[in-house]
Steps between C-alpha positions, in 0.01 A plus 500: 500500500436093445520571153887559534520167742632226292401088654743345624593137443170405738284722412500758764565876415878623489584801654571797179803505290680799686543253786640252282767680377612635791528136663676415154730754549600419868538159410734621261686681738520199742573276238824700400605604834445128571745376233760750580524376859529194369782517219633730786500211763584215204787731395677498858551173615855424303625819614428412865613171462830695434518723786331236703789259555781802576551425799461126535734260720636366231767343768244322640433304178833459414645372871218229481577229269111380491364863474725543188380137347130624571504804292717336220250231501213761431642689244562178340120356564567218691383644880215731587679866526450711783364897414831591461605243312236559264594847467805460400446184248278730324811719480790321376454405147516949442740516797738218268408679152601879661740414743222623749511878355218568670662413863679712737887443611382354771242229340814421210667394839244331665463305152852413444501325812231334550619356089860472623383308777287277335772417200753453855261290686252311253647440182237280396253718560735810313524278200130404527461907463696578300315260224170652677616900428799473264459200263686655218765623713435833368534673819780277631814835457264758593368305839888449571569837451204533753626292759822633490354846510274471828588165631760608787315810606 
């Protein structure tokens, strides 16, 4: 039986192959289970992020001057950004290329007004946005279109 013992790095006797490949094997297993939970749990997160916000007060941002300068202010870098606010900056440069296809009705409404209120209320900040998400003006017809679309519902 020692004769099929291999030393290990130390010196000391390992235990025999057969054991070896059975911990190789269940590592394996762990390792692949392991990276499925993880491309399951890295995978998620944007899709949340959509059907996180559906019901959000989006009133409450948009009655409240300072609460609607905050959150422009993050999404253009200039303030710290709450959670939310970093949820949804993460968002907007595919919500302005799509016209937010992956949104609900509702969250196209909640969008449009939180953008019409913001291009009502702080044109500086729009305009400072606009350059930020739409330099080209690329999206300019289509985010119109948008507005006119959702804005009022």
């Amino acid at each position: 039986m020692l004769s099929k013992a291999k030393p290990n790095q130390i010196g000391l006797l390992k235990k025999p192959d057969v054991q070896d490949k059975y911990f190789t094997h269940l590592d394996m297993k762990i390792a692949i289970l392991l990276s499925v939970f993880v491309a399951v749990v890295v995978a998620r997160p944007e899709e949340d992020l959509y059907s996180k916000y559906e019901y959000f007060d989006v009133k409450e941002v948009i009655t409240n001057q300072r609460l609607l300068k905050a959150y422009s202010h993050c999404f253009l870098g200039k303030e710290k950004c709450t959670s939310e606010g970093k949820d949804f900056k993460k968002l907007i440069p595919e919500a302005v290329r799509t016209e937010c296809v992956k949104c609900s009705e509702k969250q196209k409404s909640l969008l449009a007004q939180v953008i019409k209120a913001v291009v009502e209320q702080l044109p500086v900040e729009w305009e400072e946005l606009s350059k930020e998400y739409n330099p080209n003006g690329v999206y300019t017809v289509s985010l119109n279109q948008f507005l006119e679309k959702y804005a009022n519902n």
